[in-house]
Residue, then its C-alpha position, 0 to 999 in steps of 0.5 A: x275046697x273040694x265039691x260041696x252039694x247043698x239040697x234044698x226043698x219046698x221054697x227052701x234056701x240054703x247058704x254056706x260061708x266060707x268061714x276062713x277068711x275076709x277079702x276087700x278086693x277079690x274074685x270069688x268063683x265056682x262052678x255050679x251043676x244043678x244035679x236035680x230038679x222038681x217044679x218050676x225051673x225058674x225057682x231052681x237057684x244056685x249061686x255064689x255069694x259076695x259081699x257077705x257080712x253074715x248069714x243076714x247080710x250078703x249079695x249072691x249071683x245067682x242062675x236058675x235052670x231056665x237060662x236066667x240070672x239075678x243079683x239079689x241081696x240079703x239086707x236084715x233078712x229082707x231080700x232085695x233085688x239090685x239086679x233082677x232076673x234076666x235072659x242070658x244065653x251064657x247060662x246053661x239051662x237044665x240038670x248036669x250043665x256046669x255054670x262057671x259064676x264069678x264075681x269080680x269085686x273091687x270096693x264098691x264096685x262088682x263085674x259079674x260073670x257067667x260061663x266067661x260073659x260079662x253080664x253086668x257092672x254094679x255099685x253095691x255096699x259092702x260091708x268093708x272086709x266081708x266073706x264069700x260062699x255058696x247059695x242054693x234054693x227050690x221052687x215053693x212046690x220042688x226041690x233042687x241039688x246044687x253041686x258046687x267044685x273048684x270054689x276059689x278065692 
């Protein structure tokens, strides 16, 4: 995969699936850049996405501008937060900084990382073999670009 770049506005979040395979035990990584920003630098979100059973269904490793990370989770459309938002000084803060995201996956267990830093273990559900991808969103009064390169699987 080439560069991908996903804009989003007002409150809005955007996900692509990468449609060409479904993995069990994988690693799936990316470099993130936040291109832009407007409003609050906490709402400006980009990730990558594991454990993906559908548009519906999936986790996403996820840091915004201000230096913090999640893991949240996308459960019928209901969003859950199995890892909630945390400091990390692995996270490279503000527009044009490159964040290397990379989820270690192995049956139900996960490692993520950021920038090479071990951030956390987790247990999670996955949906046996599942699909992987690219998640961005902007705060409720903003908006957000996202530059994803060197998307590997």
């Amino acid at each position: 995969m080439g560069v991908a770049v996903i804009t989003s506005v007002a409150g809005g979040r955007d996900t692509m699936l990468y449609q060409a395979g479904l993995y069990t035990d994988y690693e799936v990584c990316v470099q993130a850049e936040m291109k832009f920003g407007t409003g609050d630098a906490s709402g400006q979100i980009g990730g990558v996405v594991f454990w993906a059973k559908d548009y519906s269904n999936y986790y996403v490793l996820e840091y915004a501008a201000d230096g913090t990370y999640s893991v949240s989770r996308l459960r019928r459309k209901h969003w859950l937060t199995p890892v909630s938002w945390r400091k990390s000084d692995a996270v490279k803060t503000g527009p044009n900084q490159v964040n290397e995201l990379r989820a270690v996956v192995n049956g139900n267990h996960c490692t993520v990382y950021v920038n090479g830093t071990k951030l956390i273990d987790l247990v999670g559900q996955p949906p046996g073999a599942s699909q992987v991808g690219l998640h961005a969103q902007a705060p409720a009064h903003g908006s957000a670009a996202f530059q994803f390169a060197t998307f590997r699987v």
